[in-house]
N, C-alpha and C positions, 0 to 999 in steps of 0.2 A: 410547407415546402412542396413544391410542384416537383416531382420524377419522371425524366424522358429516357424511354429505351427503342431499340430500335431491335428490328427482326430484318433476317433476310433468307429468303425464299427460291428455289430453285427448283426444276421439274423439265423433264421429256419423256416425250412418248414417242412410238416409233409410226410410222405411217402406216395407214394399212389400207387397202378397197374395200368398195361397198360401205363404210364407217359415215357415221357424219364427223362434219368437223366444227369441233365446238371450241370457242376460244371465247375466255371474259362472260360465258354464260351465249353466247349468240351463236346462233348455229351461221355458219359463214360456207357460200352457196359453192362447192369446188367439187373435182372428179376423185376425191379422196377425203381420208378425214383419220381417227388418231388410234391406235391401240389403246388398250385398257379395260382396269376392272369395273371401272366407274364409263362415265361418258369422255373421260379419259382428255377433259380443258387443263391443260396444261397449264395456262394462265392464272385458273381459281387454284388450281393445286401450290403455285408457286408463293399465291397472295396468303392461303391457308395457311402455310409454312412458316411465311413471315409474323402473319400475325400470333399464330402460337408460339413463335421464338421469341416475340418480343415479348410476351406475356410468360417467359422458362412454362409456357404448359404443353412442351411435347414436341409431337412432329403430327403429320398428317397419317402416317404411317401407325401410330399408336392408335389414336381416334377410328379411325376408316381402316381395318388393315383389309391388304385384296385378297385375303384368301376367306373376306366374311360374307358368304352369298346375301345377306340384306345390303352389300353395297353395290353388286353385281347391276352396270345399268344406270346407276343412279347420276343425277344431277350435280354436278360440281358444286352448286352455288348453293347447296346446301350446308357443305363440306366449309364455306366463308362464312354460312350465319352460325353454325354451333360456336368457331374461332371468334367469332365477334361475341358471341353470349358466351361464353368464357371467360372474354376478358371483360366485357360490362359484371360480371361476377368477381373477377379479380380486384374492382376497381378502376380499371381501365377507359381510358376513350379512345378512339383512333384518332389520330391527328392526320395524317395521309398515307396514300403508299403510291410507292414508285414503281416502275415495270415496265421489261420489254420482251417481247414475244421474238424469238430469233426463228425465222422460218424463207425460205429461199422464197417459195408460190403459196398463195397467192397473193398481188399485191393486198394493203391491209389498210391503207389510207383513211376507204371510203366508212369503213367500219370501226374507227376511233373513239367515233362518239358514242354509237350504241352500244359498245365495249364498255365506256369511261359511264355511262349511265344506269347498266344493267349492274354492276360492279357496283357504286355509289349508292342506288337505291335497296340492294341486297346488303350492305353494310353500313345504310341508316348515317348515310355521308355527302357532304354535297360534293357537287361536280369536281369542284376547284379542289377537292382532297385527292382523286386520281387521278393520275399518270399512266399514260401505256401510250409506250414508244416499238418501234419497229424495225426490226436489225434483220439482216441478210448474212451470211459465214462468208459471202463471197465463193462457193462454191468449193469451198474447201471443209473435209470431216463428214459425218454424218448427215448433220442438216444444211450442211450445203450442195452436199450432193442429194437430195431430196428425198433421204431414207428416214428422218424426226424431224421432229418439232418441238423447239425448249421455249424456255420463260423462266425469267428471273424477278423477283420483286425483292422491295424492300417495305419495311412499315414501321414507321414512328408511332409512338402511343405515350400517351402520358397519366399521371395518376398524384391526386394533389395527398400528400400525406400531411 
């Protein structure tokens, strides 16, 4: 009997200077960039989430908490391969994940692919399993008026019992 569950993932971070901005693992060239304890990709945070939801092991918050200085700094895309060796542990494969980056600037078009790549290769996935789409608030709330930057994923995973 094959079992499919599904996770879903959510994250922002607040805007800050001087910061890089790291989204999907790719640093993305702009006059601003993300608050956080980590390097604060919003993206991997949202994907992490899903995949330990779909797998009941936790939240990103349990794993990585930010009051722990070995995570002060750190690479997001780290924070996606323990999630993936968790659930390769549990049983688990990933089947794909869904995702959108909701941010007012900068546009994100030209950065799709190295997003969907860097993502796909850090999760032992091919291309055609990630999804990352790109939303605007219409300048309304927080990240429309260009104070955050969120991301929501979702992730399917399945486990033959």
């Amino acid at each position: 009997m094959t079992e499919y569950r599904t996770g879903v993932g959510w994250d922002v971070h607040r805007i800050g200077r001087n910061l890089k901005l790291v989204i999907g693992g790719v640093v993305i060239p702009c006059d601003f960039g993300l608050e956080g304890h980590s390097d604060a990709d919003v993206l991997a945070h949202a994907i992490t989430d899903a995949l330990l939801g779909a797998g009941a092991l936790g939240d990103i918050g349990m794993h990585f908490p930010d009051n722990d200085p070995r995570w002060a700094g750190a690479g997001s895309l780290q924070f996606l391969s323990h999630a993936r060796d968790l659930l390769l542990e549990a049983g688990f494969q990933i089947v794909n994940i869904d995702s959108t980056v909701v941010l007012e600037r900068p546009k994100m078009k030209d950065y799709r692919n190295p997003i969907r790549e860097q993502i796909a290769a850090t999760l032992d996935l091919s291309l055609d399993q990630v999804s990352v789409k790109f939303k605007t608030w219409e300048r309304v709330g927080p990240v429309g008026e260009g104070l955050a930057v969120e991301a929501h994923a979702m992730a399917t995973v399945r486990r033959e019992r």
